[in-house]
C-alpha positions in Angstrom: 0.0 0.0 0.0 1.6 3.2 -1.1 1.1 6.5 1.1 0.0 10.0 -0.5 3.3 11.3 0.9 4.8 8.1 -1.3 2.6 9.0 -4.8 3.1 12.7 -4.1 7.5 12.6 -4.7 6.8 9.7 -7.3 4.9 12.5 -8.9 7.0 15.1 -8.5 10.0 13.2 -9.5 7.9 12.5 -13.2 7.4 16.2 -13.4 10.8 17.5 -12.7 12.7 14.7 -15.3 9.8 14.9 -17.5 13.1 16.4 -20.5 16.1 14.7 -18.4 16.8 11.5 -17.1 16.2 12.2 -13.3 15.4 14.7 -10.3 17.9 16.0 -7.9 17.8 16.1 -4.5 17.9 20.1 -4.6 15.3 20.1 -7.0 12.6 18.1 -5.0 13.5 20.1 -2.7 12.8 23.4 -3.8 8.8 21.9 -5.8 8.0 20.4 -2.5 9.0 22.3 0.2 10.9 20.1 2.1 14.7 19.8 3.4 17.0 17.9 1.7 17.3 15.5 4.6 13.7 14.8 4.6 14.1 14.1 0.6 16.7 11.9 1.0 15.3 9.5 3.2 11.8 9.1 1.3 14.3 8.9 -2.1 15.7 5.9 0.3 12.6 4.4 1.2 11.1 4.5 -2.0 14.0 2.9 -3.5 14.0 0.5 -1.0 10.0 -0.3 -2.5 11.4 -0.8 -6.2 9.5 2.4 -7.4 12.8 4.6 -8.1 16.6 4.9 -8.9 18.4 6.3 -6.3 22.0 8.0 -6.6 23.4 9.4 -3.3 23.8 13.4 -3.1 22.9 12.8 -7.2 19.1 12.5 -6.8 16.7 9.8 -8.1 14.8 8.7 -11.4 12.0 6.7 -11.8 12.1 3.2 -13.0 9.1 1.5 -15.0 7.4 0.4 -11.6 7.7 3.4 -10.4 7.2 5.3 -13.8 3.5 3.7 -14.0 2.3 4.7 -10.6 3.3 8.5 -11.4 1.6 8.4 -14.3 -1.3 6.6 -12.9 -1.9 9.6 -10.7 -1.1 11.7 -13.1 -4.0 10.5 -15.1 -6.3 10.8 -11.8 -5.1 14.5 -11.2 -5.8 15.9 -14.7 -9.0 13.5 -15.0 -10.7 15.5 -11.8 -9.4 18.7 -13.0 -11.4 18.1 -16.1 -14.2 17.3 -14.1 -14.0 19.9 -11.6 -14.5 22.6 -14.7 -17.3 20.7 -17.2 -19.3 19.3 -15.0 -18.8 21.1 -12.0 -18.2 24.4 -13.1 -15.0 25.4 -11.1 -12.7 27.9 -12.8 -9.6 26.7 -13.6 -7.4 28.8 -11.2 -9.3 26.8 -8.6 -9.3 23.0 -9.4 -5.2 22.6 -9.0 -5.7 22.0 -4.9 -8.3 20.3 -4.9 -7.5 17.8 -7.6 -4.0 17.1 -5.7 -6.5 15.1 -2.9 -8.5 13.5 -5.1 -5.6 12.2 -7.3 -5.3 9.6 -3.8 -8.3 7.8 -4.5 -7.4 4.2 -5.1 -10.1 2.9 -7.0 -9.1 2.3 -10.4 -12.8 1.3 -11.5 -13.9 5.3 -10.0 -11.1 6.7 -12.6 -11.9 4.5 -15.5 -15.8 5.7 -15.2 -14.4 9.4 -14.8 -12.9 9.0 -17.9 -15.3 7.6 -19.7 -18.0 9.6 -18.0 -15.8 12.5 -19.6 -15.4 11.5 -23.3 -11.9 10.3 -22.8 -10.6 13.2 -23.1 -6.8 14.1 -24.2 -5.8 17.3 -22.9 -6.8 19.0 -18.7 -8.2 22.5 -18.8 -4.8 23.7 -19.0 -3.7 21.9 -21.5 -1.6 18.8 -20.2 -1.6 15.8 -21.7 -3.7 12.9 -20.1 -2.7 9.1 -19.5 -4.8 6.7 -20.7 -5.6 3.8 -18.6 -2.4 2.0 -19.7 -0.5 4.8 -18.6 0.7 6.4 -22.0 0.5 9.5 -23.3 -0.3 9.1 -26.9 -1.7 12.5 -28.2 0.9 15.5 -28.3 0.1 18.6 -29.8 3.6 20.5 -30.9 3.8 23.1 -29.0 5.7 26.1 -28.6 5.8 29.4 -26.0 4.2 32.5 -26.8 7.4 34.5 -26.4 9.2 32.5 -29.0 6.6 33.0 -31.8 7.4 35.4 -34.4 5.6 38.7 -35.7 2.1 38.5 -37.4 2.3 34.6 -36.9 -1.4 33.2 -36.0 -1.5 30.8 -33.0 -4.0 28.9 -30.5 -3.5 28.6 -26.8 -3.4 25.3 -25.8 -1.9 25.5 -22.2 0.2 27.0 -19.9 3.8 26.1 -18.0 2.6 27.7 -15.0 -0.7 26.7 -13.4 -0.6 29.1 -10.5 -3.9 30.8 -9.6 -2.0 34.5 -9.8 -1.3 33.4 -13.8 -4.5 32.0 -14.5 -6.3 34.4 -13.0 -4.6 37.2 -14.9 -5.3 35.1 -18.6 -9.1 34.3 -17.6 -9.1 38.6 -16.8 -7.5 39.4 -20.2 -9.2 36.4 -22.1 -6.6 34.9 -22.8 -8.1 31.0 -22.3 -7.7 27.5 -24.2 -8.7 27.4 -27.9 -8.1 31.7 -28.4 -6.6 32.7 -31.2 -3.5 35.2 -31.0 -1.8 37.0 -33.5 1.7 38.4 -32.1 1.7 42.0 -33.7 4.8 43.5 -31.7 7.9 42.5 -29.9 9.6 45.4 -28.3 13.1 45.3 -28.3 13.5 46.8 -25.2 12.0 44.3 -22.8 11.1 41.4 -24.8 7.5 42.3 -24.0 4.9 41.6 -26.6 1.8 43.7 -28.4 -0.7 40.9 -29.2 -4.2 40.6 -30.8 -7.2 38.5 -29.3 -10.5 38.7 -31.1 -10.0 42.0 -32.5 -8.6 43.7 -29.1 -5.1 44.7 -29.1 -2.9 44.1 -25.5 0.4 44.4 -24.4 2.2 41.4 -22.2 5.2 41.0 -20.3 7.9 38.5 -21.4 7.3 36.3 -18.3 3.7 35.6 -19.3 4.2 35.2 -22.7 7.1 32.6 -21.4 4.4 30.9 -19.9 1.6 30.3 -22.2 1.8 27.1 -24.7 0.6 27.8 -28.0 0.3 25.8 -31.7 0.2 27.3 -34.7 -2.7 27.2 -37.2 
């Protein structure tokens, strides 16, 4: 029996060496707010279950065991987050927290239903990739930042790097949600910043958001 303590660094290792071969120690550290100490002995412990790969004062990476279990919650986070905002009507600055306890659930019959009760769909409401119930992901979208498309170039947003409420909040405010087109009209040399069109309405954004919405082009 696996704790939520247990799925939550099995998670976090999958996100942080989602484009590398592992986490570091510091790096855990930092996403889930814990000392280094306290990292080190779960990396131990869950090595010690067969879930990870574990490297003293290196870090850890998952191996296939412990691979399927992230992604298995994985699936269960973005699955209720979906939920949360069509059926349920949550906005999606507000489903992050309250997916993270639901992703615990064990029943893998509940989540199968959810999914299906859903559509199956591919993508969360902000734009990540779900696991099916084999745990693969097998529908990517290419996908670029905002801040690295180029002048009068047409695009879609189609998620975001940073799910905090602040940024959400701030895209839902300027309109700036899935499936919107954007044409980049501007990039000021000075700052990086960006003049943008959305339906017509002209607005200027700083380099940090556009560095953190996920776009394709048409």
């Amino acid at each position: 029996m696996r704790t939520s303590s247990e799925e939550d660094y099995l998670k976090a290792i999958y996100a942080l060496s989602y484009n590398n071969n592992g986490a570091s120690t510091n790096a855990l550290a930092n996403h889930l707010n814990m000392k280094a100490s306290s990292i080190t002995d779960m990396l131990k412990k869950l090595s010690d279950k067969g879930w990870v790969n574990y490297e003293k004062y290196k870090g850890a990476s998952l191996n296939l065991n412990g691979k399927i279990i992230a992604l298995s919650i994985v699936r269960k986070h973005r699955l209720w987050e979906t939920f949360l905002v069509n059926k349920l009507n949550f906005k999606w600055d507000q489903v992050h927290e309250i997916a993270e306890q639901l992703e615990h659930i064990k029943s893998n019959e509940l989540v199968d239903r959810l999914d299906d009760f859903l559509g199956n769909p591919k993508f969360d409401p902000h734009g990540d990739p779900i696991p099916n119930k084999d745990h693969e992901i097998t529908d990517f979208r290419k996908r670029s930042y905002l801040s690295e498309v180029e002048v009068n170039r047409d695009v879609i947003i189609i998620g975001v790097k940073d799910s905090s409420a602040q940024l959400l909040q701030y895209l839902e405010k300027e309109n700036m949600i899935l499936g919107k087109n954007i044409i980049v009209l501007e990039i000021h040399d000075f700052d990086k910043s960006l003049r943008i069109s959305i339906n017509g309405k002209e607005l200027n954004i700083s380099e940090r958001v556009a560095q953190n919405v996920l776009v394709q082009t048409n």
